[in-house]
N, C-alpha and C positions, 0 to 999 in steps of 0.2 A: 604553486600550491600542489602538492603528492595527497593522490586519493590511493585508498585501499577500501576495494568495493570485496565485502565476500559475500558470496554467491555470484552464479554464472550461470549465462543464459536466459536466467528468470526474465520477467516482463517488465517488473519493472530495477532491475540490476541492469539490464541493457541499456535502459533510457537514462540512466546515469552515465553509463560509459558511452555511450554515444553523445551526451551533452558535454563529459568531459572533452572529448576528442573533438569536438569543434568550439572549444576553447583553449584547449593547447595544454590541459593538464595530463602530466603524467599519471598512467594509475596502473597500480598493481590488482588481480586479481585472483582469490582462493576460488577453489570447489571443486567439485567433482568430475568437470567437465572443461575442455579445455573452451576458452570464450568464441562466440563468432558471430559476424554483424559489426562490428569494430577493431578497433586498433587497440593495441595495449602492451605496456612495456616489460610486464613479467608474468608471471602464471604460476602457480602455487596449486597441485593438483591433493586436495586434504579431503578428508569425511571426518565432519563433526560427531560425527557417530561414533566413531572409534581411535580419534587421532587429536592431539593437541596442535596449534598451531608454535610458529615460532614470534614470539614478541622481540624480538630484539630485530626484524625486519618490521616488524607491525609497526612500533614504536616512532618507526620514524616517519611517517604519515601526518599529513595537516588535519586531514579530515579520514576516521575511519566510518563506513557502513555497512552496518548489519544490514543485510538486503536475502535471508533468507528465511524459508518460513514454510508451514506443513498446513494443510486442513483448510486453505483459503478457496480451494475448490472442489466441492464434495465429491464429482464425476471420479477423480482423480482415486478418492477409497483407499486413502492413505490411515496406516494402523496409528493408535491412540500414544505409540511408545513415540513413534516418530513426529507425531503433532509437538507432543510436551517434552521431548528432546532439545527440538529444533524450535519449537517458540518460546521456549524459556530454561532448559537448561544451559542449553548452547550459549546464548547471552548474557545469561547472569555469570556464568563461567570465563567468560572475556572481561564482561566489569572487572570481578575482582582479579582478573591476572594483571588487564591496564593498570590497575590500583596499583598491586604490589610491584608492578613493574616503570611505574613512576611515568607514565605518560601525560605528555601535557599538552596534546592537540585537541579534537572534536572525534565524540564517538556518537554517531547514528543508531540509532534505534525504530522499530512502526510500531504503532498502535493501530486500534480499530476503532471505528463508529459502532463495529458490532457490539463492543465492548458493554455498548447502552444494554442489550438483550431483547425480549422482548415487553417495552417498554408503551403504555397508552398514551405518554405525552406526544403531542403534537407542534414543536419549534424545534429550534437551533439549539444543539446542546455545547455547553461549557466543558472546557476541560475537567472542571471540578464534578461535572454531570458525568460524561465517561466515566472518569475515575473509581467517584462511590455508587455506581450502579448495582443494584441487587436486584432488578431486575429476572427474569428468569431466564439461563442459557443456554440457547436452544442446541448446541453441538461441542465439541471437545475445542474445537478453532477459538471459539468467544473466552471460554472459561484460561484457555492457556494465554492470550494475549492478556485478560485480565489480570494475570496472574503476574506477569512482564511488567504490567505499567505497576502495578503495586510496590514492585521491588523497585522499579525505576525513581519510583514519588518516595522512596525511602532510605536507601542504601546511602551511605556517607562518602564521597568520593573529592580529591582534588583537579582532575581536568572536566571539562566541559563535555557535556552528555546532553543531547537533545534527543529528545523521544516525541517523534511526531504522531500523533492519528489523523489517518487518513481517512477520506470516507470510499466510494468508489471509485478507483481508476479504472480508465478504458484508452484506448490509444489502439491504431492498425496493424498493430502486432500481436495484439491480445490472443488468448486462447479462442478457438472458431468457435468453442462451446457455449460462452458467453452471450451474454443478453443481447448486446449491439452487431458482432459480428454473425450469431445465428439468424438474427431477423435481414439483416443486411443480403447474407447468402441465399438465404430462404426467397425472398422477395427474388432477388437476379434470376433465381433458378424454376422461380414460378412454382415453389412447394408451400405445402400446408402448413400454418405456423399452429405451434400449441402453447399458450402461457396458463398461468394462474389467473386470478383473477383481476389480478393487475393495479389492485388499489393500494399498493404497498409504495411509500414514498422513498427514492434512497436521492444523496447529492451524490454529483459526478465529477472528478477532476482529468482534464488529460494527463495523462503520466509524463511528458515530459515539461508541466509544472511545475514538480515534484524537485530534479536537481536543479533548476533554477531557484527554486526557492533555497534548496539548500545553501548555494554557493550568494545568495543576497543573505544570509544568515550569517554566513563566515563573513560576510563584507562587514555588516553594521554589527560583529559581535556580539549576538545575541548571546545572552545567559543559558546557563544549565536550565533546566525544567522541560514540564509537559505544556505541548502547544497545537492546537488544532489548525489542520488543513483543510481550507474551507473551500469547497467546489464551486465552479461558476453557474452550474445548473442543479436544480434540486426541482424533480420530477416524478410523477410515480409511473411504474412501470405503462401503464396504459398509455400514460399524456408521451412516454420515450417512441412506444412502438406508432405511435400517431405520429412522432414527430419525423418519424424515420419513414415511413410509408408516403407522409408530406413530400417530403425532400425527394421519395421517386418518382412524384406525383400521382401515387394509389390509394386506394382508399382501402379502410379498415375494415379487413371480415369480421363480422361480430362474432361469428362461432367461433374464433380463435381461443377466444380468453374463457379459463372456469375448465382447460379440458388438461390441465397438467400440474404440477404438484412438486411443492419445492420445503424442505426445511424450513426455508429463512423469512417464511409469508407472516409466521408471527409476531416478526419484527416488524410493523407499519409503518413506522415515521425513522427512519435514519440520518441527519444531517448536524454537521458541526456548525458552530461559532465561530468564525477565524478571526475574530476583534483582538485576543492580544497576540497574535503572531502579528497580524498587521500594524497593531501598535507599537510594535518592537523593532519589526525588518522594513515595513511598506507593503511588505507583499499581497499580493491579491490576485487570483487567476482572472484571467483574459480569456482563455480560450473555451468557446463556448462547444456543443454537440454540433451545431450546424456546421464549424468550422470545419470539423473531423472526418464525416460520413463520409465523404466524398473521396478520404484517403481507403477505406478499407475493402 
C-alpha cells in the first residue's frame, strides 16, 4: 500500500509516517519542510499557498492524506487568510482536481469536535451533531473546518473520501504548550501551574490511534462519508490535571485553577460518538492517559 501524507512535520502527519514505517508502507511526502523523525521514500518540497501540486504522482497513491491545517493552536497567531486557506481552500481544491483527474484510491481528510462550538449539551455527539452545529464559533479554526466538513457531506465525487473528526489528540511529541505536556513539565520542574477553571469537559485520543485506524479502514473498506473518532478518555480539564499530578504522586494546588484564561472555556462538553466507525471497521481506541504520561 503507497501513502501520500501532505503536510510535514506536523504532530500528527508524523505519527502517520512513523506508523507507516513500521509497517513497511512506502510514502511520499509534500510540504514545506523537508520530513524528520522517520523514513520516507520521496519529498515534494510545495506551499499550498502559492503552488499547485503535481496529480499525476498524487494519483498514484493507495491512500492520500490531508494532514495539514492552520488555527488548531492559538499561541501560534496564525493570520485568518492562512487559517481559511489551509483548512478549506487548500482541500476543496485537491477534491476537485482528484475528481477531474480520475483517482480511485482513499483521500483523508480532519474534522473537529470543535465543530459542535459552544454548545450546553452535555453527551457524545453524532456525526450528524457536528455536522449541523449552529452553535456559536468561538474562533476563525471552528468556523473553517465547519466549513470543510460541509463541502465534504456535499460535493459529488467518484473515489472514496473519509473525513474523519477528531476530538483531542495528545501523544509525547505534542507542542510543550499544550495541556498534558505543560502540567507534565511544570510538575518536574517544581513551577506554578496556571489553568482555567477547569470544568470544561474535552475526549482524548493518542495520536498514534489515528493511522491505525486509518489503515483498519483500508482493510475492512469502509465507505466514503463522515465518521467520528471516539477517544478512550473523556475528562474535564480539572479530573486531567488530578489525573497527572496522581501519576507523580502530588497533590493538587487549588490556587491553580480560575487564574488563566483561554478562548475555548465556552466550549464545555466536547466529546464524539464513535458507534458507526466502530460499526464499520471494529475500531476503538485502547490507549488510555495513564498509558502515555510516562512517555512525555
Amino acid at each position: 500500500m503507497k501513502v501520500t501524507i501532505l503536510g510535514t512535520n506536523g504532530f500528527l502527519s508524523r505519527a502517520i509516517a512513523v506508523y507507516c514505517n513500521g509497517q513497511g508502507y512506502p510514502i511520499d511526502m509534500y510540504g514545506l519542510d523537508e520530513p524528520t523523525g522517520h523514513a520516507y521514500d520521496t519529498f515534494h518540497k510545495v506551499n499550498l499557498m502559492t503552488e499547485d501540486l503535481d496529480y499525476g504522482d498524487l494519483i498514484q497513491s493507495d491512500i492520500i492524506v490531508y494532514a495539514i491545517g492552520a488555527g488548531i493552536q492559538s499561541n501560534l497567531k496564525e493570520g485568518n487568510d492562512l487559517i481559511y486557506n489551509l483548512n478549506v481552500t487548500a482541500p476543496v481544491k485537491i477534491c476537485n482536481a482528484l475528481k477531474m483527474a480520475g483517482y480511485k484510491g482513499r483521500f483523508v481528510t480532519f474534522g473537529s469536535v470543535f465543530e459542535m462550538g459552544e454548545t450546553k449539551e452535555e453527551r457524545f455527539f453524532t456525526e450528524e451533531d457536528v455536522l449541523t452545529s449552529t452553535s456559536p464559533a468561538p474562533n476563525d479554526y471552528t468556523v473553517s473546518k465547519r466549513m470543510l466538513s460541509r463541502f465534504v457531506d456535499s460535493y459529488k465525487h467518484d473515489f472514496t473520501h473519509w473525513h474523519f473528526f477528531i476530538p483531542t489528540i495528545y501523544g509525547e511529541t505534542e507542542n510543550p504548550l499544550r495541556l498534558i505536556p505543560y502540567t507534565v513539565n511544570a510538575l518536574r520542574r517544581n513551577e506554578p501551574l496556571h489553568f482555567t477553571a477547569g470544568d470544561q469537559t474535552r475526549q482524548y485520543v493518542y495520536v498514534g490511534e489515528v493511522p491505525r485506524m486509518i489503515d483498519q479502514a483500508y482493510a475492512r473498506k469502509l465507505p466514503s462519508g463522515l465518521y467520528n473518532i471516539q477517544g478512550k478518555d473523556t475528562l474535564t480539564v480539572r479530573e486531567l490535571v488530578t489525573l497527572i499530578h496522581k501519576y507523580f504522586g502530588k497533590e493538587v494546588p487549588e490556587d491553580c485553577f480560575g487564574s488563566a484564561r483561554r478562548a475555548d472555556v465556552g466550549m464545555k462538553y466536547l466529546a464524539l460518538d464513535g458507534t458507526k466507525l466502530k460499526n464499520a471497521t471494529g475500531f476503538e481506541a485502547t490507549i488510555s492517559l495513564t498509558d502515555v504520561i510516562g512517555k512525555y
